[in-house]
C-alpha positions in Angstrom: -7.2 -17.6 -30.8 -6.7 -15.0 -27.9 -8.9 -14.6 -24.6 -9.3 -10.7 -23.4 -10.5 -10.4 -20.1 -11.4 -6.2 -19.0 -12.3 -5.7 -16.0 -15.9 -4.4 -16.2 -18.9 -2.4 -14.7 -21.2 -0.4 -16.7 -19.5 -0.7 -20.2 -16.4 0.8 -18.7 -13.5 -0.5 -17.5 -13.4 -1.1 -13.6 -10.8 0.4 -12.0 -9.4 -2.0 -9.0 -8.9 -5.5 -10.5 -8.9 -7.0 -7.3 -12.9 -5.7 -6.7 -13.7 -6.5 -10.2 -17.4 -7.1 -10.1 -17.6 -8.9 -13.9 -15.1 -9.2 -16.5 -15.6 -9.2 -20.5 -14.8 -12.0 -21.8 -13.4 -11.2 -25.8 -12.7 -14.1 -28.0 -10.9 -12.9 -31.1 -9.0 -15.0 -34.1 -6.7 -13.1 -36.4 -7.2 -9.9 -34.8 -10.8 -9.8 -35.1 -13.6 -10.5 -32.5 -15.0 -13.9 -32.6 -17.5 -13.4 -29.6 -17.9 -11.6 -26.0 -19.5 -12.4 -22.7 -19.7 -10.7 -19.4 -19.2 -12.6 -16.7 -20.1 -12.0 -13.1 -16.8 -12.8 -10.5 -19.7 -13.4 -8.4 -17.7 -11.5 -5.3 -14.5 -14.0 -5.7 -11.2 -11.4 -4.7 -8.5 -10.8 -5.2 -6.4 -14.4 -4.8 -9.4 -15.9 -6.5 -9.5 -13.8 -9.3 -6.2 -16.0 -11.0 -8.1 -18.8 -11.2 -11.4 -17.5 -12.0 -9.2 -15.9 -15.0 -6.8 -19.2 -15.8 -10.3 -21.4 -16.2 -11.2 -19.5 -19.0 -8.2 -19.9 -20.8 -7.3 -16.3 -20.9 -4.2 -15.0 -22.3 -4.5 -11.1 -22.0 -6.4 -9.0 -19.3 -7.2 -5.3 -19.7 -7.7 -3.4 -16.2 -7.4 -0.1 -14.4 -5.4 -0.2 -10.9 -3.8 -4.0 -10.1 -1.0 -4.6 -7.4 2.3 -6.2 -8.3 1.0 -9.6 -6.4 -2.1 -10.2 -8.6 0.6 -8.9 -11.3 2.8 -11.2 -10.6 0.6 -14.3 -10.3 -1.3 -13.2 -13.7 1.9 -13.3 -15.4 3.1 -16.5 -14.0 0.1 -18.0 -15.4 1.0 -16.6 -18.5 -0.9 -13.7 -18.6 -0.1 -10.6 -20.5 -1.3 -7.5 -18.5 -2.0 -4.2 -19.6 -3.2 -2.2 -16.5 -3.8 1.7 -15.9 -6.6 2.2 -18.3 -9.7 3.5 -18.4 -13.2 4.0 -20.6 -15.2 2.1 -22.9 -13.7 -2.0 -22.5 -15.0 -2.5 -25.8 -13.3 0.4 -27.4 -10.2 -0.6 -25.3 -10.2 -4.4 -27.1 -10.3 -2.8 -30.3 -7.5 -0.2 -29.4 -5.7 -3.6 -27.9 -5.7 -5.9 -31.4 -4.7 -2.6 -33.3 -1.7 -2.6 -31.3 -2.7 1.0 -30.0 -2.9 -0.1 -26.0 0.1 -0.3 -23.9 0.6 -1.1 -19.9 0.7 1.9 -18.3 3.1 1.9 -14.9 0.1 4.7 -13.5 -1.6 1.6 -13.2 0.3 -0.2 -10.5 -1.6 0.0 -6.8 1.5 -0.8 -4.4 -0.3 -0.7 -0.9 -3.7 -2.6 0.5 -5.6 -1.6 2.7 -9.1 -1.8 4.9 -11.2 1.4 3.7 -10.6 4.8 3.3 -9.9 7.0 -0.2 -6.7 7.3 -2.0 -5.1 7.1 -5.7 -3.0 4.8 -7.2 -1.1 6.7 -9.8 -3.6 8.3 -12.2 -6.7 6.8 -11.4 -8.9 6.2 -8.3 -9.7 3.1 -6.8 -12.8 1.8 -5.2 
């Protein structure tokens, strides 16, 4: 069994982890999608988000724009992460168990921040 966690607003895949408003939750056995769930972060940030993520036994989590801390602490928890995407989270699950998604290095945010625009890579953060 495998836990998928995309971040998630609107069907689509939010593109700052660290602000994710909700996540969908996939369950999946054999490749195949046992159940999903969104579920609200209820406002919980960035250093909450690990935990948030670790209590719900997830293994993989699907995202736009993450920094190399919440990187790092996803993957020492055992996280695999496949950030810089973008679209449908659904269709990005099933492009995931077909083995078509990769981590994209576009993905990586390397600077925080109070307001103000900017990119990270290819896509925009909010």
């Amino acid at each position: 069994m495998e836990k998928i966690a995309v971040t998630y607003e609107n069907n689509e895949i939010f593109q700052h982890f660290g602000k994710a408003p909700a996540f969908l939750i996939v369950t999946t056995e054999e490749k195949q999608i046992v159940s999903t769930e969104v579920v609200s972060t209820d406002g919980s940030g960035h250093s909450a988000l690990f935990q948030f993520l670790a209590d719900r036994g997830i293994n993989t989590v699907i995202c736009g724009g993450i920094g190399q801390g919440a990187r790092d602490a996803l993957a020492s928890g055992g996280m695999k992460v496949i950030a810089g995407q973008s679209g449908s989270a659904e269709a990005a699950v099933r492009f995931y168990l077909n083995g078509d998604l990769r981590d994209n290095p576009a993905g990586q945010c390397n600077h925080h921040h109070d307001a103000g625009g900017h990119s990270c890579g290819e896509h925009g953060c909010r």
